[in-house]
N, C-alpha and C positions, 0 to 999 in steps of 0.2 A: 807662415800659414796659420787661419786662426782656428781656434778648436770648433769642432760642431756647434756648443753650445753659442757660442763667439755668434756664428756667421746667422744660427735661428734667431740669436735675440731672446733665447732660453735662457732662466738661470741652470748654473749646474747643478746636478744630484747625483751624488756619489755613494746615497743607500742603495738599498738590496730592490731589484725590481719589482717584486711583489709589495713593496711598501710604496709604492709611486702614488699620490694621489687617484690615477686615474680607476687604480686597481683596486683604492676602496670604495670607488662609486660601484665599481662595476660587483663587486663581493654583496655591498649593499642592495643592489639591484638584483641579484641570484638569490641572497634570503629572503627579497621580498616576495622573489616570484616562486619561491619555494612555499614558502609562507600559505601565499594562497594557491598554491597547488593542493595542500593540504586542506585547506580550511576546503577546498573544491569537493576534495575526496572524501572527506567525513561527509559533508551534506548530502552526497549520495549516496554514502551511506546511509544515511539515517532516513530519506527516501527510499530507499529499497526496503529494508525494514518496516516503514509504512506501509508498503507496498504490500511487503509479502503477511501484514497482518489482516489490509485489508482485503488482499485474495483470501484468505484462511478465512475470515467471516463471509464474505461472499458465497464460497463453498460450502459453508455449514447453513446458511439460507436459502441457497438451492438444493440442497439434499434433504430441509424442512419442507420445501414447497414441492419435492418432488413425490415427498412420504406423503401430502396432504393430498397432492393428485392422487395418488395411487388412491389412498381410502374415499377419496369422494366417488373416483372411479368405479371403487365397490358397490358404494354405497346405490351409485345411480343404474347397477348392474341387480341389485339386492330388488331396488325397487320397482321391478317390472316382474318380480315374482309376486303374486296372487295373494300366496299365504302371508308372506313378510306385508305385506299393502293389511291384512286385514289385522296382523299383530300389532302393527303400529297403531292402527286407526282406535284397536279395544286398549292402547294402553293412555291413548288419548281421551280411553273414557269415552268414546261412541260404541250406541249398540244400534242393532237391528231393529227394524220396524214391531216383527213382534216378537223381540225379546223384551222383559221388564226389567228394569232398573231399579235394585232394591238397596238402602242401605246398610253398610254391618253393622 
């Protein structure tokens, strides 16, 4: 009867099966894909970190343009009062018809 290797037309190997060539492709091919599993998982990293900087400043742009509404809000609430209309207009340097304009 002839050996396995005999009847496949294999040569024999009589190492340790983890040393079989097929087991170094395949080892090869698991730290490749290790490899760029990592290289995958840092770029996301470092994505999200963009990410979370660029929400951080987005944040702090809306709470400038929110403070800005507010005060112009005021401002447009300030200037339908009579007296602020006429404070403004004297520091603009207008007077009255018969007020006179003297210099100091």
């Amino acid at each position: 009867m002839p050996l396995p290797s005999e009847a496949t037309g294999c040569p024999e190997y009589n190492g340790s099966i983890v040393d079989r060539p097929i087991y170094r492709i395949l080892h090869l091919v698991f730290a490749l894909g290790l490899a760029h599993a990592l290289f995958l998982l840092g770029q996301e990293g470092i994505r999200a970190y963009e990410l979370a900087r660029e929400r951080a400043r987005l944040e702090e742009a809306l709470r400038q343009a929110e403070a800005r509404v507010a005060r112009l809000e005021a401002e447009v609430k300030a200037v339908k009062d009579p007296a602020y209309l006429e404070a403004l207009v004297r520091r603009l340097g207008f007077v009255r018809q018969e007020e006179i304009l003297r210099r100091r």
